[in-house]
N, C-alpha and C positions, 0 to 999 in steps of 0.2 A: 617917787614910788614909796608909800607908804608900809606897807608890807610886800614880803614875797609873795609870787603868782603861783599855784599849781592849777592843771587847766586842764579837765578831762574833755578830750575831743579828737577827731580827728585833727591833725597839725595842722594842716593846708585851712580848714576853717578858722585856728587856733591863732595861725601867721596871719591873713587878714583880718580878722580881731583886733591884733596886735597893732597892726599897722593903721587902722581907722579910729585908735584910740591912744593916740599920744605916744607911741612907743618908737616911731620910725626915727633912727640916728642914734638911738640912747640906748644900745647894744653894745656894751666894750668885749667882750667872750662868746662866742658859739663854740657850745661842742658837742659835736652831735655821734651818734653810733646806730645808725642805722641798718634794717636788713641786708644781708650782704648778699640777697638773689639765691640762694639754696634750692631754693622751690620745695621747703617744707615748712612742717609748726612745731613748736617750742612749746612747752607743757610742762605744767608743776603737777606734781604727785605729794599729795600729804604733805604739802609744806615743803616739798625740795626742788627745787628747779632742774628739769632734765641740760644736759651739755652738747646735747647734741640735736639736731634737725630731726623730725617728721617721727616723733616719737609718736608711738601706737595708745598711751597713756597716760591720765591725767587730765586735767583743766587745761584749755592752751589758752598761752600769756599774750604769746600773739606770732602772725600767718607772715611767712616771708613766701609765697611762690608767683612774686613779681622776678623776669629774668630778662636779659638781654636788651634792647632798647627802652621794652619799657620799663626796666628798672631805671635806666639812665636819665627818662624822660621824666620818669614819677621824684626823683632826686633832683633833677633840674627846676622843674615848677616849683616847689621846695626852696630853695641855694637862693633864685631869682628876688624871691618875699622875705630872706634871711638878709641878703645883702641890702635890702634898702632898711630895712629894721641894725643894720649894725653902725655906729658914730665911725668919722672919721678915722680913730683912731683904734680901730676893731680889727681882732681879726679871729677866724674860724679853725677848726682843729676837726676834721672830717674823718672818722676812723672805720674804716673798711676791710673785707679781704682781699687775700692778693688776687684772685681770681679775676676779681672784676675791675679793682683799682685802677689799674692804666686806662680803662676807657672810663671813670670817673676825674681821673687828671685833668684827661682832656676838655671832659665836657665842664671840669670848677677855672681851667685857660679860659674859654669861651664868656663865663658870667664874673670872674672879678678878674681876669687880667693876666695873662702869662707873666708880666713885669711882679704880679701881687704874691707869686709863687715864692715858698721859704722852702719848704723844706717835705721831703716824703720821709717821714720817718718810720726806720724799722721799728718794730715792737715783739720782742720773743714772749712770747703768751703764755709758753708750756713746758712741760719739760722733754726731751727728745721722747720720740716713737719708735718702736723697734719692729712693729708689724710689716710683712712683704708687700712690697709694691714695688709698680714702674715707675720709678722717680724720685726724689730725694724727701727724705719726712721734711713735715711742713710744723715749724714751731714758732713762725711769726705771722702778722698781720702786719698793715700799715695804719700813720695817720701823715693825712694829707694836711699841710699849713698854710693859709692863704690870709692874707692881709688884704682890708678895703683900697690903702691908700701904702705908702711907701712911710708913714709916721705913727704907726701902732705901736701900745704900748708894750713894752718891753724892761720887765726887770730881770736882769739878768741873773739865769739858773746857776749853780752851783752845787757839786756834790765834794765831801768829807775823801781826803786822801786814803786809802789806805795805807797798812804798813808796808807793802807792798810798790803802790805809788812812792812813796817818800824814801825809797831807799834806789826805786830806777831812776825818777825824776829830781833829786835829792842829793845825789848818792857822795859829795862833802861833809865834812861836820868842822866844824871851827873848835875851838881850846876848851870853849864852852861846853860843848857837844849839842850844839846847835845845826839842825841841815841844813844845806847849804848849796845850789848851782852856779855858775854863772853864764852871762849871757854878751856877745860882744856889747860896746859901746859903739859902734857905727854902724849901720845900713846902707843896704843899696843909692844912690844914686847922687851926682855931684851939685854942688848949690856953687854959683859963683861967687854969690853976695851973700851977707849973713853970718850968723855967730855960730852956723853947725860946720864952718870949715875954714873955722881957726887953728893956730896953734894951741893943742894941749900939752902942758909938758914939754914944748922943746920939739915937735910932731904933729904932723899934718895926718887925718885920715888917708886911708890906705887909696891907693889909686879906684877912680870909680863909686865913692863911697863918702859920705859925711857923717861927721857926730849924730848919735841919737837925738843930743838936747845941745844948748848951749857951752861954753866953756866955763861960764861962771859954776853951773852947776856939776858938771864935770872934777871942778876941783871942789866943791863942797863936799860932793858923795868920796873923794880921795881923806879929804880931810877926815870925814866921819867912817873912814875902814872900811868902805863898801865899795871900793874898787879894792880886786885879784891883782896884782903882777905877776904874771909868769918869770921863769927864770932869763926868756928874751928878751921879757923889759914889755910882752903884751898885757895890755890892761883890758879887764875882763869886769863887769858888773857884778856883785854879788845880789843873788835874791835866796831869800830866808827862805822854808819852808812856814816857817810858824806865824808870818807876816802875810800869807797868801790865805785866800779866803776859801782856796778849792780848787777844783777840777771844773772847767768849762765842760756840760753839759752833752755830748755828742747825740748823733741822729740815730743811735740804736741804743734802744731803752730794754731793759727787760725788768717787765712789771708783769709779773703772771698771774691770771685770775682766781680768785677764791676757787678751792676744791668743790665746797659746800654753798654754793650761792644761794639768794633767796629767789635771785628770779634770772631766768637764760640767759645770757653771754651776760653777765654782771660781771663789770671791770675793776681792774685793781685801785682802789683808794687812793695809793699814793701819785698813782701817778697821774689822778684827776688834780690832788695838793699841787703837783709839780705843772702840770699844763693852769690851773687858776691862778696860781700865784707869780708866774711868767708872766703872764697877756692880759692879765688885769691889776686894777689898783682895790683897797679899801674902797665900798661903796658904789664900786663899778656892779652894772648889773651884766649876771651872765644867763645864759639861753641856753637851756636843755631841750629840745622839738620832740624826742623819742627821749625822753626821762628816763622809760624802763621801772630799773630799783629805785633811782634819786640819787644813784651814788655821786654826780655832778653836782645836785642841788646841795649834798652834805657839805661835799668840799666848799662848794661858797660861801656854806655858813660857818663852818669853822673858822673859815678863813677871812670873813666880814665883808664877803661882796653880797649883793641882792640877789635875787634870781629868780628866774621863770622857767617851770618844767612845764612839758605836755605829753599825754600820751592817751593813747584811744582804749588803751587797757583796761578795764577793770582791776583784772589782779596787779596790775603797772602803778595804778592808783595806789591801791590798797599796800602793797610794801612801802608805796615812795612816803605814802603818810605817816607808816611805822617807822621807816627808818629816820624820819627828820623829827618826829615824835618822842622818840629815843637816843636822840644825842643827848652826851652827858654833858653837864655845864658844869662850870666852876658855881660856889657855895653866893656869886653875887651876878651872875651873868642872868639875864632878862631868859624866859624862855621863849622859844622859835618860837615869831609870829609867822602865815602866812595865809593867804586869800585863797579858796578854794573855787572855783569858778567851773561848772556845768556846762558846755558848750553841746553838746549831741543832741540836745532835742534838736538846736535851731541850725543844725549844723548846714542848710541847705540856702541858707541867708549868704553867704559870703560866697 
């Protein structure tokens, strides 16, 4: 792929396109943000994006009043042409409302695999609502995470401790004033043979239970002060805080979206950085189907992967060009190339 794709057309044209022209398996990323069944339209007014469904004015960006099966069926045909365009090692990030989302689960079980299923992640959107109703305010969506195959790529996320974290999770300091936990040196379960249920020290693991590692290294980490004694003589692993590289990533993210968007449901930045930089590598291409803003397309170019948006928008078009147009570069960095490709005349070919 010599340059990036943007692709004005219906998708479903957009995706056979794709696939009758070299694309099929060379998909490492889909992420897609589709209509979430409303049964209204989205609409910009002088350059502001409305936030809400079946606004009365403005130019509209584009029409959700697909509902009920056939939303699920218009997603399905879709997901079906996605997964054969995605490589081995791919996997999709489907972000939805909660309204509808469970019977999208089911019907993304059916096309890559209940085995392919990661993760439904929450995503708190907004900030609490305080208006009456029957039922609890609503301040998240979901995204659904499916992998083609059981070996997608995965670099593992990470986020920055708080000071908060580092004094719950921390909460030691050595002479230093270094933080500091520990953790035991044995786990569950007995080995009969092997070096995890030797003597250390004079001491066999605890009934039911063997060394983490060996005993050679057991007494290397004694030697280097990184084993605790308690005053009963238990030995405890030390782990640094400043040697840790973060917080393992959990399934509720709160990323809330721009107040001021340029175009309808337009998602938060980072946490496209945080889903591209996970499930893809440098130079992996990744798939936008419903581009929207581009805000997918952005994150892949900052972050050096390729990519293909589409959307049947005009005004879709029109921001996603400005916003990849208007990335700032460093004073040596190449500017965004990418291929602009018309599909709506001939949209009735595929």
């Amino acid at each position: 792929m010599k340059n990036n794709l943007l692709i004005h057309s219906n998708n479903l044209t957009a995706l056979n396109y794709l696939l009758s022209n070299d694309f099929k398996g060379k998909i490492d990323l889909v992420y897609i943000d589709p209509p979430y069944a409303t049964g209204g339209n989205f609409t910009i007014t002088n350059g502001r994006a409305t936030t809400i469904s079946n606004s009365k004015n403005g130019d509209i960006a584009y029409t959700d009043t697909l509902k009920g099966k056939d939303f699920i069926e218009f997603l399905r045909e879709r997901l079906i042409l996605i997964r054969e365009l995605m490589s081995e090692r791919g996997s999709i990030y489907l972000h939805i409302d909660y309204k509808i989302g469970h019977y999208v689960k089911v019907m993304m079980d059916e096309v890559f695999g209940a085995e392919n299923f990661k993760n439904d992640i929450t995503r708190i959107k907004c900030n609490p609502k305080n208006f009456d109703r029957i039922g609890y305010g609503n301040i998240k969506d979901l995204i659904l995470l499916y992998t083609k195959t059981q070996n997608p790529i995965w670099n593992e996320p990470r986020k920055k401790y708080s000071e908060e974290d580092l004094e719950n999770l921390f909460p030691k300091k050595d002479r230093q004033g270094r933080r500091y936990t520990t953790v035991p040196i044995h786990a569950p379960g007995e080995t009969e043979n092997g070096k995890s249920n030797q003597p250390f020290k004079g001491m066999l693991p605890p009934a039911g239970r063997h060394w983490r590692t060996d005993v050679e290294t057991l007494e290397q980490w004694d030697k280097d002060g990184l084993i605790e004694w308690s005053s009963t003589g238990n030995p405890r692993k030390i782990i640094y805080a400043d040697e840790r590289e973060g917080m393992r990533v959990q399934d509720i993210w709160e990323f809330k979206d721009p107040q001021y968007p340029d175009y309808p449901t337009e998602k938060n930045a980072e946490m496209l950085d945080l889903i591209v930089k996970t499930s893809s590598n440098e130079n992996s291409i990744v798939l936008d189907c419903f581009c929207g803003s581009g805000t997918t397309l952005k994150s892949a170019q900052t972050n050096n992967r390729n990519w293909i948006g589409i959307d049947q928008s005009d005004l879709a078009i029109q921001v996603t060009k400005e916003k990849i147009n208007n990335i700032k570069l460093d004073l040596f960095a190449k500017k965004t190339k990418f291929d602009f490709l018309n599909l709506t005349s001939i949209e009735n070919k595929f």
